[in-house]
C-alpha positions in Angstrom: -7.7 -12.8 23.9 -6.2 -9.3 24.9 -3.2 -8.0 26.7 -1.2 -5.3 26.6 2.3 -3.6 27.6 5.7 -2.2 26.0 6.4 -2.9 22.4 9.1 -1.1 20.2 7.6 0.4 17.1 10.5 0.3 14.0 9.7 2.2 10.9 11.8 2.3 7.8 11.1 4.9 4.8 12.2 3.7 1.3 11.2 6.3 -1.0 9.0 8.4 -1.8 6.6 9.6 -4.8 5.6 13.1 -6.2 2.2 13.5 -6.9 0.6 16.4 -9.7 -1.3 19.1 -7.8 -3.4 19.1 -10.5 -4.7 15.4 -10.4 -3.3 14.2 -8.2 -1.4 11.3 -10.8 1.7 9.8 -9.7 4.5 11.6 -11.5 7.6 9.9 -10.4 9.2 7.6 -7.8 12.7 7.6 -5.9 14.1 5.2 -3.9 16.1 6.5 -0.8 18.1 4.3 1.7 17.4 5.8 5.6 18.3 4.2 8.8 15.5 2.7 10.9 13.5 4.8 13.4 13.2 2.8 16.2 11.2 3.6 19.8 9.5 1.9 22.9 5.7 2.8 23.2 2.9 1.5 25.4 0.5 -0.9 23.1 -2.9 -2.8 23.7 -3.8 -5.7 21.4 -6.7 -8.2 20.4 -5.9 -11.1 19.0 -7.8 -11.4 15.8 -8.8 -15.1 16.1 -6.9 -16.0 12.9 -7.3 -19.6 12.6 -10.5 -19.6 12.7 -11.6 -16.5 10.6 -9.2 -16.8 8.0 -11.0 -19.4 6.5 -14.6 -18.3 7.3 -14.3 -14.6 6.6 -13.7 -13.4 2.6 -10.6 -10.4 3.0 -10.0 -11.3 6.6 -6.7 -9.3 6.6 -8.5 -6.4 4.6 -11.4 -6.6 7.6 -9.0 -6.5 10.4 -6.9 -3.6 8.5 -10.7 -2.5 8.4 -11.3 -2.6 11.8 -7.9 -1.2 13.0 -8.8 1.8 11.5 -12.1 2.0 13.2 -11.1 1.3 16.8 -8.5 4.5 16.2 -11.7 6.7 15.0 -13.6 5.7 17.7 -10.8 5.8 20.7 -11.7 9.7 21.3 -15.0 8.6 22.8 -13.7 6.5 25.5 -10.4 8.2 26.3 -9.3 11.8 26.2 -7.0 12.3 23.2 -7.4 12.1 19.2 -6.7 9.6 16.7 -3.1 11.7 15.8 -2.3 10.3 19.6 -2.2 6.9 18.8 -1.5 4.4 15.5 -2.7 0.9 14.5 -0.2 -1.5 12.7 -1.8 -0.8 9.3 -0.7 -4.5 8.8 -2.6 -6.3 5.6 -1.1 -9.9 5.1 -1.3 -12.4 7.7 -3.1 -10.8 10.1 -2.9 -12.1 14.0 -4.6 -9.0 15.9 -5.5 -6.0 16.0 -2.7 -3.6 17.7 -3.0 -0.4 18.9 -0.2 2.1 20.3 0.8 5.6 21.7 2.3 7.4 18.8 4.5 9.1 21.0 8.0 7.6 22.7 7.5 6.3 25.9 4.3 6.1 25.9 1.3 9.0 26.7 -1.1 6.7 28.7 -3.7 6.4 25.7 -3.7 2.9 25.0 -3.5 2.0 29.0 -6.8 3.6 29.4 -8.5 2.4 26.3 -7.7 -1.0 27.3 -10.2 -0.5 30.2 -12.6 0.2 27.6 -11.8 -3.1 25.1 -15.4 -4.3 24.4 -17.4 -1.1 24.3 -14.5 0.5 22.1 -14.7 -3.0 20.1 -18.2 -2.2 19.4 -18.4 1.6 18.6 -15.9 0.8 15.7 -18.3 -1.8 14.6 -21.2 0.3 15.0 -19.4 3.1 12.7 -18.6 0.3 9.8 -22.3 -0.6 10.1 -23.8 2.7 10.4 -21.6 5.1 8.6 -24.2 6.9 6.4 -21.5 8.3 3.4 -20.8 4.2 2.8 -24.1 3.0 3.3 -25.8 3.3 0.1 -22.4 3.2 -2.3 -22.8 -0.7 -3.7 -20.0 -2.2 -5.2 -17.4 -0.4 -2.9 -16.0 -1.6 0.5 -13.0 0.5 1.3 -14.6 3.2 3.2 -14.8 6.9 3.2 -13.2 9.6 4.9 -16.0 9.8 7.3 -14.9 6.0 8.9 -12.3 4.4 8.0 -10.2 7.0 5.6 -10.4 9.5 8.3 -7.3 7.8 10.2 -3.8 8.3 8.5 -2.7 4.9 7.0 0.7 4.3 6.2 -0.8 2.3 3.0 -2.8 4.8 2.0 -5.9 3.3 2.7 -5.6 0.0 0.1 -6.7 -3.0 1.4 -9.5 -2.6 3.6 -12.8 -4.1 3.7 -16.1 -2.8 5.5 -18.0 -5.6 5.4 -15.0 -8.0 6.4 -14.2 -6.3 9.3 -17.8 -6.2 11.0 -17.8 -9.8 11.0 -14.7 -9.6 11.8 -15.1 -7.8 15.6 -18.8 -8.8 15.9 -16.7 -12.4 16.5 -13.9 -10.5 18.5 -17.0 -8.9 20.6 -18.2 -12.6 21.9 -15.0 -13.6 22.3 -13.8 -10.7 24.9 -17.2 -11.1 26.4 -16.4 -14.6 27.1 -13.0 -14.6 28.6 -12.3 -13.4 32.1 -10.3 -10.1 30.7 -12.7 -8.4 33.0 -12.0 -10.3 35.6 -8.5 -10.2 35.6 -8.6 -6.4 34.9 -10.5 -5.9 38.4 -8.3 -7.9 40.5 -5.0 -5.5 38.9 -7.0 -2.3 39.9 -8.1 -3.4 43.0 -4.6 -4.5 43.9 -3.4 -1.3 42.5 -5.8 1.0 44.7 -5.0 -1.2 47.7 -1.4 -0.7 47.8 -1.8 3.4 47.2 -4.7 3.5 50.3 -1.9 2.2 52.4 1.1 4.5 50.8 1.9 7.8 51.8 -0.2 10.5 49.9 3.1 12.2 49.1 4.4 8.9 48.0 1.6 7.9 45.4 2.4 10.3 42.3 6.3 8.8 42.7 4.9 5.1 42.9 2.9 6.0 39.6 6.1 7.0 37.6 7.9 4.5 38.9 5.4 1.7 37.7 5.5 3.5 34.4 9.6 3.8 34.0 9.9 0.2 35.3 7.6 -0.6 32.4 9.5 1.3 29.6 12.9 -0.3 31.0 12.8 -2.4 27.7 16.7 -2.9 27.5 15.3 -5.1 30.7 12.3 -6.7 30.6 11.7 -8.7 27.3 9.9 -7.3 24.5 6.6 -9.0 23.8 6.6 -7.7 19.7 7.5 -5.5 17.3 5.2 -3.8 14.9 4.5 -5.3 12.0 5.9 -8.6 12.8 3.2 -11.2 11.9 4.3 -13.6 15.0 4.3 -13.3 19.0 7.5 -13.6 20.9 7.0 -16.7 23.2 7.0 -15.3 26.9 6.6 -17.3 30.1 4.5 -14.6 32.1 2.4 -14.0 29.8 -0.6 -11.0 29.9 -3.2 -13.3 27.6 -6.5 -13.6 29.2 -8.0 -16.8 28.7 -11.2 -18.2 27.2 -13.0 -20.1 29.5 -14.2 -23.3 27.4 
């Protein structure tokens, strides 16, 4: 249902476009050929119960761009940092999940608390699509405003999203995480955590810390569980899903 660890975030800029100051009209475009940027970054993901809402759920891939958006706007409540901190995938065909990262290399320990927070963070971002007052009344529109979902930076500028997609969307992916035994699993880690720094050293316990983190970020190591924007997961034996229970 959820997991998270190291992922390596690629981005590739192919042009760009000059817009009137005026208008703000497109007045030209120019393609320019860039190597790839390329860094490993902490993530937490939801998968986004594809094969099941794909067919159920008008703009699916539009609702979980939707809700991407929304679970950065809301991540500020539940962690300490703001949405420039961390990035969604901004993916919009073939959606799988819902992905979250640090925006920073290496990591800066935002997603690894907000995955503490999954469901309530789940459903602030559905209360804000629901409740966002600018986007209430406006019929006939469902892309949001910059008081939801435009107020995150979007590598697509904010096209493809849909309001009312994406609450249905993560009021599914709300039973769903309330149904597996994330919780469960996340409790037995911290407990076994806590455990092994009661009988460390106090001196010792800030250098076990970092080293849990660098043995983390040793990607050239440990296999990579995706890269952003690929639609697919990388098969992996030990894997950090949380199962449904039936």
């Amino acid at each position: 249902v959820a997991g998270h660890g190291v992922v390596t975030c690629k981005r590739t800029v192919h042009g760009y476009k000059k817009l009137s100051h005026i208008n703000r009209k497109e007045l030209s475009r120019t393609t320019i050929s860039l190597p790839p940027m390329e860094f490993d970054t902490y993530a937490v993901w939801i998968d986004a119960d594809a094969a099941y809402l794909k067919d159920v759920v008008f703009n699916f891939d539009g609702g979980v761009h939707a809700l991407s958006h929304a679970m950065v706007a809301v991540a500020p409540l539940f962690v300490p940092c703001t949405s420039a901190d961390i990035d969604c995938d901004h993916c919009r065909y073939d959606c799988t999940r819902i992905l979250l990262y640090d925006q920073r290399a290496g990591g800066s320990g935002v997603t690894a608390q907000l995955y503490g927070f999954l469901v309530e963070a789940m459903q602030a971002a559905v209360d804000l699509l629901e409740e966002c007052t600018s986007c209430y009344f406006v019929k006939g529109y469902d892309g949001g405003c910059p008081s939801c979902l435009q107020s995150v930076p979007c590598d697509n500028f904010h096209q493809d999203l849909s309001r009312s997609a994406g609450i249905r969307v993560g009021k599914h992916l709300i039973k769903r995480l309330q149904n597996s035994n994330l919780n469960e699993r996340k409790q037995e880690s911290d407990r076994d955590v806590v455990q092994a720094e009661e009988r460390a050293p106090a001196k010792s316990k800030n250098v076990q810390s970092q080293l849990r983190s660098a043995n983390d970020m040793q990607s050239s190591i440990k296999p990579k569980n995706i890269i952003i924007g690929r639609a697919s997961w990388m098969e992996k034996k030990d894997s950090r899903w949380a199962e449904v229970d039936e």
